[in-house]
C-alpha positions as CSV (number, residue, x, y, z in Angstrom):
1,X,-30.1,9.6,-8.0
2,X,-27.9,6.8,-9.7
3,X,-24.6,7.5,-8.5
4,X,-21.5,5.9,-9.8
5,X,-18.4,5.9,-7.7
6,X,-14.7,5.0,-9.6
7,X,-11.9,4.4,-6.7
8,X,-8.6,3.8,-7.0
9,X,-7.2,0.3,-8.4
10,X,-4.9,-0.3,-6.1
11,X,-6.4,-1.0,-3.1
12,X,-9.9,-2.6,-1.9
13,X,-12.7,-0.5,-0.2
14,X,-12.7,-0.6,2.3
15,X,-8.8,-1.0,2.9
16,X,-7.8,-3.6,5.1
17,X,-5.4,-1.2,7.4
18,X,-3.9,1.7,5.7
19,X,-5.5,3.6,2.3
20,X,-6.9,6.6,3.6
21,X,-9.1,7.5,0.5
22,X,-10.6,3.5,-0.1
23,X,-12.0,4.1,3.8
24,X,-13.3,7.9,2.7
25,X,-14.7,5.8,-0.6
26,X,-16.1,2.9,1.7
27,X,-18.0,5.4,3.1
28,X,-19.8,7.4,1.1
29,X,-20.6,4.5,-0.9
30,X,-22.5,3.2,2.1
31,X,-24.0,6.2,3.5
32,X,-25.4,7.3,-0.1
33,X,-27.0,4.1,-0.6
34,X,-28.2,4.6,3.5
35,X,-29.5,7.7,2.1
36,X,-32.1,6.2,-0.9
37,X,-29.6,6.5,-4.2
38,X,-28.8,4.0,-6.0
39,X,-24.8,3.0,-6.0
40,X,-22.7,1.1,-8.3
41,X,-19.0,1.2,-6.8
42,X,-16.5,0.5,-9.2
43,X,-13.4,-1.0,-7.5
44,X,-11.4,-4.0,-7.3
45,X,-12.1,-7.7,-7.2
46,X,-11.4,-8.2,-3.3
47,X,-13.3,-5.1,-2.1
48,X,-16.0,-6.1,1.0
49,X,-17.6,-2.8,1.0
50,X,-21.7,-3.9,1.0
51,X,-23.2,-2.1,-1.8
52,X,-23.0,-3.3,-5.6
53,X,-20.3,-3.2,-7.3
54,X,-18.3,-4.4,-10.2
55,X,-14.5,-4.5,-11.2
56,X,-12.7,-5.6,-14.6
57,X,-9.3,-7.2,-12.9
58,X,-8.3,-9.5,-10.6
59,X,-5.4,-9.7,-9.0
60,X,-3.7,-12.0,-11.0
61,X,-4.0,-10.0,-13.9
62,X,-2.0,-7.0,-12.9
63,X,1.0,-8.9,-12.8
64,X,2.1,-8.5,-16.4
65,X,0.8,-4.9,-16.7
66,X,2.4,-1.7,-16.1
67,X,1.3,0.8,-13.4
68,X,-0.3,3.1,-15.9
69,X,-2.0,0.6,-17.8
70,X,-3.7,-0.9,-14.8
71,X,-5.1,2.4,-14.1
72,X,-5.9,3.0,-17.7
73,X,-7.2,-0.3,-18.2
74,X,-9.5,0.2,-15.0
75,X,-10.8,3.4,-16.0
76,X,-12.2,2.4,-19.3
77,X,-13.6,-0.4,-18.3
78,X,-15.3,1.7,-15.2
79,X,-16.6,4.6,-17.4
80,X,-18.3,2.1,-20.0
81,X,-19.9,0.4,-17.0
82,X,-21.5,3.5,-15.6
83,X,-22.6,5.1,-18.7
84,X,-24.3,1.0,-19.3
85,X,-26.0,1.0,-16.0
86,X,-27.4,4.6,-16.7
87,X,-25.4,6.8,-13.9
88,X,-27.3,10.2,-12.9
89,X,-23.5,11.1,-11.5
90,X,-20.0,9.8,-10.7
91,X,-17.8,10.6,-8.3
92,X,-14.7,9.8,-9.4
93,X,-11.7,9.2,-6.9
94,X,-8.5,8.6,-9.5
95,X,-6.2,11.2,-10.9
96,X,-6.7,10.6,-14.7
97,X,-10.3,9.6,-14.5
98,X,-11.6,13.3,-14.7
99,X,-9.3,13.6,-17.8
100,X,-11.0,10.1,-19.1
101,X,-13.8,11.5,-18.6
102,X,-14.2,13.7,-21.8
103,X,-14.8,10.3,-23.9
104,X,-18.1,10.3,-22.6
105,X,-19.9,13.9,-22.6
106,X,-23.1,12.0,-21.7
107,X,-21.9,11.3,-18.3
108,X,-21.7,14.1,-15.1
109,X,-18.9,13.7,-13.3
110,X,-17.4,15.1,-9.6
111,X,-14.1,14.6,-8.6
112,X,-12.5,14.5,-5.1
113,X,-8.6,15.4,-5.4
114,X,-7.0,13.7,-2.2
115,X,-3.7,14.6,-2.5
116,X,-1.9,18.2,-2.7
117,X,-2.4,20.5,-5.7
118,X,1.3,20.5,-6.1
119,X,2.7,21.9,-9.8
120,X,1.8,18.6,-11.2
121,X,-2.0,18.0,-10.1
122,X,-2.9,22.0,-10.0
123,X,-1.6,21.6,-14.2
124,X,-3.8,18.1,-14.7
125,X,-6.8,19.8,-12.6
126,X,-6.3,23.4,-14.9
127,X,-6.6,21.3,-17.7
128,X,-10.0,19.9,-16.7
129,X,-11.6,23.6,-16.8
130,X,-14.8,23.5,-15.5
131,X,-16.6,20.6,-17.3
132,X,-15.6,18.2,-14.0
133,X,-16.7,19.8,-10.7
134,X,-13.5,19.5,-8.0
135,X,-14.1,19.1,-4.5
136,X,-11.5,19.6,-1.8
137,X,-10.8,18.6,1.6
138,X,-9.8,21.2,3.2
139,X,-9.6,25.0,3.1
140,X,-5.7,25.0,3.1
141,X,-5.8,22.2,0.3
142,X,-8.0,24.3,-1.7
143,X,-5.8,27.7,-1.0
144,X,-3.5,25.8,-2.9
145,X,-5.6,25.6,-5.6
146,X,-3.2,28.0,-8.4
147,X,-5.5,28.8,-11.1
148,X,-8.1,25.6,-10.6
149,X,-11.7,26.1,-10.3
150,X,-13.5,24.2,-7.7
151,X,-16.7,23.6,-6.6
152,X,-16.5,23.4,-3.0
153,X,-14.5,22.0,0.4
154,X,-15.9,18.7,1.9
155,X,-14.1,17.8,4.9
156,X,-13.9,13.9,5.4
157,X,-15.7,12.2,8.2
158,X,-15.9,8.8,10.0
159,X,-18.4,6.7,11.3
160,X,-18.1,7.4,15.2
161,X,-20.4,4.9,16.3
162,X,-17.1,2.8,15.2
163,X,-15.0,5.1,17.2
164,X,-15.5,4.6,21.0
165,X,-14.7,6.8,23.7
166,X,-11.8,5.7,25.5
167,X,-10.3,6.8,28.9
168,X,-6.9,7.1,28.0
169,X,-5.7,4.8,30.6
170,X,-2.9,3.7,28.9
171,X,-2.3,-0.3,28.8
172,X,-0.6,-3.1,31.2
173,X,2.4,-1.6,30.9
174,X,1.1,2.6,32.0
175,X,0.1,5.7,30.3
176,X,1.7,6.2,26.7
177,X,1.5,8.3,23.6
178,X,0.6,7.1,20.0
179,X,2.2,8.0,16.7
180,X,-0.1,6.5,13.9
181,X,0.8,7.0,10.2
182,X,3.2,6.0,7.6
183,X,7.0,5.7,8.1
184,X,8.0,8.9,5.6
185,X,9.9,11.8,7.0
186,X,7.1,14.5,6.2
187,X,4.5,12.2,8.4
188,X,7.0,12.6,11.5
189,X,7.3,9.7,13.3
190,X,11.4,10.8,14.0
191,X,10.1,14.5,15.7
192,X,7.9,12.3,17.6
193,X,10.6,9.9,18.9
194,X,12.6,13.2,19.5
195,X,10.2,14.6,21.5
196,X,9.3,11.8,23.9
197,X,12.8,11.1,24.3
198,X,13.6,14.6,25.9
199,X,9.8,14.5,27.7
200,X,10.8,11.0,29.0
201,X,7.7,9.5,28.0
202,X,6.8,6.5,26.5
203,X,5.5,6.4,23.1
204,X,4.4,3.4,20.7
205,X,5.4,3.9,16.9
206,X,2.4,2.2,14.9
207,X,3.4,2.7,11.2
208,X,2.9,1.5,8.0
209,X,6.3,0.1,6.8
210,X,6.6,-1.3,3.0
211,X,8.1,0.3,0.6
212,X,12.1,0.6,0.8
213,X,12.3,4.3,0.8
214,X,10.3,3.3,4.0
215,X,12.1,1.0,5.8
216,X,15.5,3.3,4.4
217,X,13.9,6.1,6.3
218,X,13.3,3.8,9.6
219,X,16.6,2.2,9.9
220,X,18.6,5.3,9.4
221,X,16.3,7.9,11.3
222,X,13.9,6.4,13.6
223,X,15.3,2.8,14.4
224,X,18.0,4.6,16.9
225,X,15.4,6.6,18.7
226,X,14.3,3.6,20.1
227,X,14.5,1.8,23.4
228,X,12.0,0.7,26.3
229,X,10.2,3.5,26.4
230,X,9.7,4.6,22.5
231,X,9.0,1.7,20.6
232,X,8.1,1.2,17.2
233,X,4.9,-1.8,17.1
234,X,4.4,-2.0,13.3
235,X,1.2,-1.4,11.3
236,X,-2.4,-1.5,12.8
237,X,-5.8,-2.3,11.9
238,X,-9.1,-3.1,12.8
239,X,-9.7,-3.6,16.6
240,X,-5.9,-3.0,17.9
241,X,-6.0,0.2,15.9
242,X,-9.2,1.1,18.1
243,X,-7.3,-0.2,21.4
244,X,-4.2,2.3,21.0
245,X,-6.2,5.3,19.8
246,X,-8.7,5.0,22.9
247,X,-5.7,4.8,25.6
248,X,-3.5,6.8,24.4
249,X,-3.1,10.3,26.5
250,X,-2.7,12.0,22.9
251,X,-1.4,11.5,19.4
252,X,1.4,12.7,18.4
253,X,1.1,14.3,14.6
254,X,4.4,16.5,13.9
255,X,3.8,16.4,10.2
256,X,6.4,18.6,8.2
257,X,4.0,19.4,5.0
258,X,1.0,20.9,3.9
259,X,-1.2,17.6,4.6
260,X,-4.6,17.8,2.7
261,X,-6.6,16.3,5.6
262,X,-5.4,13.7,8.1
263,X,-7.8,11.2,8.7
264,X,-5.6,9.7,11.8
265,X,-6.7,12.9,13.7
266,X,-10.5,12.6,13.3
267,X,-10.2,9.1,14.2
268,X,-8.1,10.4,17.6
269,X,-10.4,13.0,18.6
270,X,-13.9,10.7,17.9
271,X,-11.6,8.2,20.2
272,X,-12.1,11.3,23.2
273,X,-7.9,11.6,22.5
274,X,-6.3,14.4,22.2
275,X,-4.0,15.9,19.2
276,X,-0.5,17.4,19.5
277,X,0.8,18.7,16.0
278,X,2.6,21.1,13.8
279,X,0.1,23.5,12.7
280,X,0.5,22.6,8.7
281,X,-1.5,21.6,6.2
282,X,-5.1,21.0,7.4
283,X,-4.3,20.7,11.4
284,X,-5.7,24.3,12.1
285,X,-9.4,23.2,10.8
286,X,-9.0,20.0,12.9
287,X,-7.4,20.4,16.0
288,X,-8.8,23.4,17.8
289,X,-5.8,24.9,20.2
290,X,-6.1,24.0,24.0
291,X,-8.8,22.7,23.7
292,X,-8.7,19.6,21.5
293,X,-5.0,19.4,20.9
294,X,-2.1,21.7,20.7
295,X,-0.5,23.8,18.0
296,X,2.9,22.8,18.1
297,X,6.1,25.3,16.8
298,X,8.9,22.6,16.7
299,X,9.8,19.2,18.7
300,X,11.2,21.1,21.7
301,X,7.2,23.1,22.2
302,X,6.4,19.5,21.6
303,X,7.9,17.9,24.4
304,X,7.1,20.5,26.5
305,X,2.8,19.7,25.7
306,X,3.3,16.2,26.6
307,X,2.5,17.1,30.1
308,X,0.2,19.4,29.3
309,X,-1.9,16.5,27.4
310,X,-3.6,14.9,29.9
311,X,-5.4,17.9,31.7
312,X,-7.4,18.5,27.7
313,X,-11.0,17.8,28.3
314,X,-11.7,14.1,26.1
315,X,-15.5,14.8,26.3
316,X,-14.5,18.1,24.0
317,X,-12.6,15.9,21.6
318,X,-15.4,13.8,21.0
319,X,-17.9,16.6,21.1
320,X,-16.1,18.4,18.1
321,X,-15.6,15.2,16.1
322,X,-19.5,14.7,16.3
323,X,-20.1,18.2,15.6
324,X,-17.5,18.5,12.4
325,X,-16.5,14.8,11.2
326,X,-19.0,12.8,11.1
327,X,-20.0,10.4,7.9
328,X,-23.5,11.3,8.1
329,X,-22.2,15.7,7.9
330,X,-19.6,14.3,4.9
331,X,-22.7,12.3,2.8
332,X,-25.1,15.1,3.5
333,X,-22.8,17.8,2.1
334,X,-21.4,15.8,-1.3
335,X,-24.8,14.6,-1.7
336,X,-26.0,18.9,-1.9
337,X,-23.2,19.6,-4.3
338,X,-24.0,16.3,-6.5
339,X,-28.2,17.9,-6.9
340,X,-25.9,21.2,-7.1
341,X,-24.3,19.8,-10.7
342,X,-27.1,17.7,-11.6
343,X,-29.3,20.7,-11.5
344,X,-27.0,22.9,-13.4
345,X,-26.7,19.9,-16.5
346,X,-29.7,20.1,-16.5
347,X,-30.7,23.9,-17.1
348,X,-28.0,24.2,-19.8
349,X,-29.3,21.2,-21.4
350,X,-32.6,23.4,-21.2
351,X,-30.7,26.6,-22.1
352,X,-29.8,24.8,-25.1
């Protein structure tokens, strides 16, 4: 097949620390050109991921354009691209691109919904019917689904040879715990200061940090958990990102909403470290209780797991991440759906 992909403008692919969607982008791209398709990844100007692509705006450019023109702007541009190169399918990764879509009837598209099907998406998703095929990630994502029709659940998955096991050893300074994620309240980085404090554990902050409701949220919540034993270390990437995850004795994921998927906790587990969370969202299809993690009811059964976190098996964490997340299991199962639709175009276009 020829398969189009249209990601997000906002960020490259892959993204150079947090964006979890241009890394879920990044690789499919790669593993269905691994697989024998084609691929024409439509993204920005500073993306690195290695299969062809193209783009319509640098950076530059943006800077005297609104945030809904950009994306407007970027979808036009992408869909008249594809339907030029001759796409077989696109798998479109933006909110208003499925809608887009209906200016050109010639073209099948798929579209992955990252986010929540909150009153706002499940309405934009309704409106698409079923002329675009939606894919969730997760069964609780899609349970949320009010009234939308979709064509499947495709959990996400990561490349775990980029993942290695580590022995949760801790660093120079001992053993510690890892919160990894954004600075918001629903992500909980404060229930996991909370809970270390009362455990008397130490416990590295590694969040993203930018935008002011951000920083608001750090200085008035978290910033006075702190001291020598919970610190907060900024954002991570890349190799430092791979250090913390592999000796951490667990990570610490106390989110307070329905999460579609969290990416962070694949990454742990694939790491051989364990997960201690609030079972929202999509944490009871990742984290398997006692044995890969803990189910946790509020930040005082938190506290109370921290000891409990080192006595988890880490060969079983890695054993279910290669089982259940891996990016070959993700490619294999879109790539099915994508012959799925393709198939059905093509026996109404029969029917017809």
């Amino acid at each position: 097949m020829r398969i189009g992909i249209v990601a997000p403008p906002w960020l490259p692919v892959p993204p150079p620390r947090y964006g979890g969607t241009e890394a879920i982008v990044d690789r499919l791209a790669r593993g269905f050109l691994a697989a024998g398709h084609e691929v024409l990844l439509w993204t920005t100007g500073d993306s690195t991921c290695p299969v062809p692509k193209s783009w319509a705006l640098a950076e530059a450019a943006t800077e005297h354009m609104g945030f809904d023109a950009i994306e407007l702007h970027h979808l036009v541009r992408g869909y008249r691209t594809l339907v030029e190169w001759g796409a077989d399918i696109v798998h479109d990764h933006t909110l208003i691109g499925p809608v887009y879509s209906c200016r050109h009837p010639e073209l099948v598209v798929v579209t992955t919904n990252h986010g929540p099907f909150d009153s706002y998406l499940s309405s934009l998703y309704r409106s698409i019917g079923e002329d675009v095929p939606i894919i969730a990630i997760s069964h609780d994502q899609a349970s949320r689904a009010e009234g939308v029709t979709l064509a499947g659940v495709i959990h996400h998955g990561i490349d775990l040879d980029s993942f290695p096991v580590g022995d949760g050893g801790g660093d120079e300074h001992g053993e510690y715990f890892l919160y990894l994620g954004r600075m918001a309240p629903e992500k909980g980085a404060r229930r996991a200061a909370l809970a270390a404090r009362q455990a008397g554990a130490r416990l590295l902050i590694a969040a993203k940090m930018i935008e002011p409701a951000e920083h608001r949220f750090f200085e008035e919540q978290v910033q006075p958990l702190l001291d020598d034993r919970v610190r907060y270390i900024g954002e991570v990437g890349g190799d430092e990102r791979l250090r913390l995850l592999q000796g951490a004795t667990a990570l610490l994921n106390p989110i307070a909403w329905p999460e579609p998927f969290g990416l962070v906790m694949i990454e742990a587990l694939a790491s051989g470290t364990p997960v201690l969370a609030f079972p929202n969202g999509s944490v009871p299809e990742i984290v398997d209780h006692g044995i890969t993690g803990f189910h946790c009811t509020d930040v005082d059964d938190l506290a109370a797991r921290l000891g409990d976190a080192g006595a988890l098996d880490r060969a079983a964490c890695r054993d279910a991440a290669e089982r259940r997340f891996s990016t070959q299991r993700m490619v294999t199962d879109h790539l099915a759906l994508f012959e799925r639709v393709v198939a059905d175009r093509d026996r109404r276009r029969v029917g017809t």
